[in-house]
C-alpha positions as CSV (number, residue, x, y, z in Angstrom):
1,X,77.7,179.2,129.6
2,X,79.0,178.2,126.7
3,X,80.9,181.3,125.6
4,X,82.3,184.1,127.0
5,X,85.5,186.9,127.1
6,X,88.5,186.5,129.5
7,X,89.7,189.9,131.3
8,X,91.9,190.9,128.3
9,X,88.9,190.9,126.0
10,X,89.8,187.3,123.9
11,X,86.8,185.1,123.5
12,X,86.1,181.7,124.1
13,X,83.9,179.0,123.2
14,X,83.0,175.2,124.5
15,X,81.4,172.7,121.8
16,X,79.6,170.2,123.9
17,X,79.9,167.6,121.0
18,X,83.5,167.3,120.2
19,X,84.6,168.3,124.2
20,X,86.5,171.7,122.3
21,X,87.7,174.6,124.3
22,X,88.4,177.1,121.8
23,X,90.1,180.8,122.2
24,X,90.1,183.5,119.6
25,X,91.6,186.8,119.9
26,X,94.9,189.2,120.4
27,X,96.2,189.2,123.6
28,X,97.7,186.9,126.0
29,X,94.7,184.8,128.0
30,X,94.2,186.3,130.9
31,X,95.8,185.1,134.2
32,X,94.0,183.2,136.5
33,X,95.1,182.8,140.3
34,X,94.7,179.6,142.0
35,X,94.4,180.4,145.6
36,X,91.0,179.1,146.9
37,X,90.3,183.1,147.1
38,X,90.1,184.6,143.5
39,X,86.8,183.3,141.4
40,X,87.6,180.8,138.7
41,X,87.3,182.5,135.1
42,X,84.1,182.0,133.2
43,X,85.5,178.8,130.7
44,X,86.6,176.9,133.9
45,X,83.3,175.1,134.5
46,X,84.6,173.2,131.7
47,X,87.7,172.0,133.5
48,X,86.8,168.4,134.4
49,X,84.9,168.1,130.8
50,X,86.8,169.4,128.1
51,X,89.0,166.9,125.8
52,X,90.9,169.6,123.9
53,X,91.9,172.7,124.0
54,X,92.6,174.7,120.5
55,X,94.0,177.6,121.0
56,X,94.1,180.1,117.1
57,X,96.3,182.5,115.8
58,X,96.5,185.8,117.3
59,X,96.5,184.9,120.7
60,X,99.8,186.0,122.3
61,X,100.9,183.9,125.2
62,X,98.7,181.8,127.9
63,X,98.0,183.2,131.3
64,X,98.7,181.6,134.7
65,X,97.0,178.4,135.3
66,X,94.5,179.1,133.0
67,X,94.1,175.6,132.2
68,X,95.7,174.3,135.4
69,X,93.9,171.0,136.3
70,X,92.1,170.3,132.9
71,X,92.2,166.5,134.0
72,X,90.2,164.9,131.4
73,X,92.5,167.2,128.2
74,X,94.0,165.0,125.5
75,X,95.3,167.2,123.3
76,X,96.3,171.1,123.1
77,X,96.3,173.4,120.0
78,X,99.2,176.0,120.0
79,X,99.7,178.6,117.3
80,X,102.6,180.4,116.3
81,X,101.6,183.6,117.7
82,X,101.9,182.1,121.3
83,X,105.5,183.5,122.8
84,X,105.3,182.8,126.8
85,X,103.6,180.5,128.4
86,X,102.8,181.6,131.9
87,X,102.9,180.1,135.4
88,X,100.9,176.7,135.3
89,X,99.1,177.4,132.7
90,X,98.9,173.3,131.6
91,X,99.8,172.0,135.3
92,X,98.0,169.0,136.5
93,X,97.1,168.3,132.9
94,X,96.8,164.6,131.7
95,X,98.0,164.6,127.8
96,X,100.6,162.5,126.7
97,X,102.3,164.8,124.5
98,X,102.0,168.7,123.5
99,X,103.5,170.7,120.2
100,X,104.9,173.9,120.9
101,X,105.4,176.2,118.2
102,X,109.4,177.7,117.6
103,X,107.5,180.8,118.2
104,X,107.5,180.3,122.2
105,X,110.9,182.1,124.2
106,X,110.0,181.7,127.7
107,X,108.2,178.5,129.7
108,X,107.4,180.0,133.1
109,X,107.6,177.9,136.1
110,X,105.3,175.4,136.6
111,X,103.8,175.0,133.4
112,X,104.1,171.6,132.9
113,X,104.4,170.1,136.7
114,X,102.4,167.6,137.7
115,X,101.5,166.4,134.1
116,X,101.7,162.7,135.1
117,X,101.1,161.5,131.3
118,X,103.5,163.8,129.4
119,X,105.7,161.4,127.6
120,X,107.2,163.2,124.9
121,X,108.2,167.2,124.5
122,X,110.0,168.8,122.0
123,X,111.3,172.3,123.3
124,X,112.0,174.9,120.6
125,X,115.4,175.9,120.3
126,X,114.6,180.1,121.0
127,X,113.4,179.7,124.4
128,X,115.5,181.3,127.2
129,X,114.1,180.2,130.0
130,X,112.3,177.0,131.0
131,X,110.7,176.4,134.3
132,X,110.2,172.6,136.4
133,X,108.5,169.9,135.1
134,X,108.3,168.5,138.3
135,X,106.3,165.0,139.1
136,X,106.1,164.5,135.1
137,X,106.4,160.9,135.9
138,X,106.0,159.0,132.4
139,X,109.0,161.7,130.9
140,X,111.5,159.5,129.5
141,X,114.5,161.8,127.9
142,X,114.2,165.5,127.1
143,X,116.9,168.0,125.0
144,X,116.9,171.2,126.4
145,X,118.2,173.7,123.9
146,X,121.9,175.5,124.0
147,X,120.0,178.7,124.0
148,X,119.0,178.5,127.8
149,X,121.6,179.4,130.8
150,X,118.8,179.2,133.9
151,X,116.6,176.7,134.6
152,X,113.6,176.3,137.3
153,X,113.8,175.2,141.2
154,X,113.6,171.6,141.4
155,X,113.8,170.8,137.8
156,X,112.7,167.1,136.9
157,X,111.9,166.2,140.8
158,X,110.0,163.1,140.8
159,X,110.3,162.7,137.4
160,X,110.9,159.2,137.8
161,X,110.8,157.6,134.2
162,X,113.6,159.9,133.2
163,X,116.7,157.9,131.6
164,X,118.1,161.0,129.6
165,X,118.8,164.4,129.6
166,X,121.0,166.5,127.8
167,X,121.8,169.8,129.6
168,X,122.8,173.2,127.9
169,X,126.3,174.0,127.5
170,X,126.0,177.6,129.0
171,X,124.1,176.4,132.5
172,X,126.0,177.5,135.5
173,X,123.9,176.2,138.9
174,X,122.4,172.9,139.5
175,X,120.3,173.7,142.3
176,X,118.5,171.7,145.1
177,X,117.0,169.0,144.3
178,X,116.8,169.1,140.4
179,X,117.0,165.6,139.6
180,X,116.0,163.9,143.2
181,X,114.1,160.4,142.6
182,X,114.4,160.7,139.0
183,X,114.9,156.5,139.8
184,X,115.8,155.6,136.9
185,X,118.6,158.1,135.5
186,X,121.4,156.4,135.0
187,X,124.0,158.9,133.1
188,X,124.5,162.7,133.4
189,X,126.8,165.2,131.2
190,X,127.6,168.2,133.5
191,X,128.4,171.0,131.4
192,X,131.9,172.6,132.0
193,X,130.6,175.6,132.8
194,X,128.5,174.2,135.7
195,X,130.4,175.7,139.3
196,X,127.9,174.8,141.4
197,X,125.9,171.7,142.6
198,X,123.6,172.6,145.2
199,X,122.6,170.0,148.3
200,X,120.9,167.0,147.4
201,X,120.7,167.7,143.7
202,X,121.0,164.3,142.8
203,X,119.3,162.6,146.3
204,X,117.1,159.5,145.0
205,X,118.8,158.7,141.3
206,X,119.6,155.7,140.1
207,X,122.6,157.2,138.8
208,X,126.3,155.4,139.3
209,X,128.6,157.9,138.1
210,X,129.2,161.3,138.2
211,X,131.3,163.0,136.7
């Protein structure tokens, strides 16, 4: 099929020509769960075809994985309607950069892990939560914004381009393994409102100073 409806009612249509996932609608794309047990949803025979994904206005937030492992997606269309985006909803996905609208206040966990291309992201400055971008291993510096206090489990693990990052000033924990065999991280700022640094936080980094 080249069209259907997702659970919440939104539709959704595949060109064949131009490689285009397209959603329309109100609601937040359904969720999908990745297990090996729940069936895929009805656009995901597309997965390992699709080039782009364009998402229009009026949908609300994107569901849980519901383009987890789009390998072959190049670029991703997200309008200003979109507030959350859900667990691992783009994980495993091979762009090398995405635009998020300031709309967006929450990035689940997982949403961006595994996304081996992902060079660039600019994270709007409302969001108040921001889950890992784990094994995002061409990420070369990312500003999260002042806005957050908690950040994901295992934060930039593997991320082993990394050579900057600016934390926020409120952030409290840095927990287990956030930064381990981010290679080539040389410098950290740790806020001074930071009173804990869990075990093996910084295992693997090529950093040579902490302070």
């Amino acid at each position: 099929a080249t069209s259907g409806a997702d659970d919440n009612g939104n539709i959704w249509t595949y060109n064949k020509n131009t490689k285009t996932l397209t959603f329309t609608g109100t609601k937040d794309i359904s969720d999908f769960e990745m297990d090996g047990h729940c069936p895929e949803p009805s656009w995901y025979s597309w997965s390992k075809e699709a080039e782009h994904i364009e998402i229009e206005e009026g949908i609300t937030g994107i569901g849980k994985s519901a383009f987890s492992n789009f390998m072959n997606v190049i670029s991703v269309k997200i309008p200003e309607s979109v507030v959350i985006l859900r667990r691992s909803c783009f994980s495993n996905n091979n762009f090398e950069n995405i635009e998020l609208p300031d709309s967006i206040k929450s990035i689940e966990d997982y949403v961006f892990s595994g996304c081996y291309r992902l060079k660039f992201i600019e994270l709007p400055e409302g969001i108040s939560y921001m889950g890992s971008f784990e094994f995002c291993k061409a990420l070369r510096n990312i500003y999260i914004p002042s806005a957050i206090k908690k950040l994901g489990r295992g934060m930039f693990i593997g991320c082993e381009s990394i050579i900057d990052i600016k934390l926020p000033p409120d952030l409290k924990i840095i927990k287990a393994f956030d930064f381990a065999d981010c290679i080539r991280l040389k410098r950290i700022d740790i806020p001074d409102k930071v009173t804990c640094v869990y075990m093996s936080a910084f295992a693997g980094t090529g950093l040579k100073k902490i302070i």
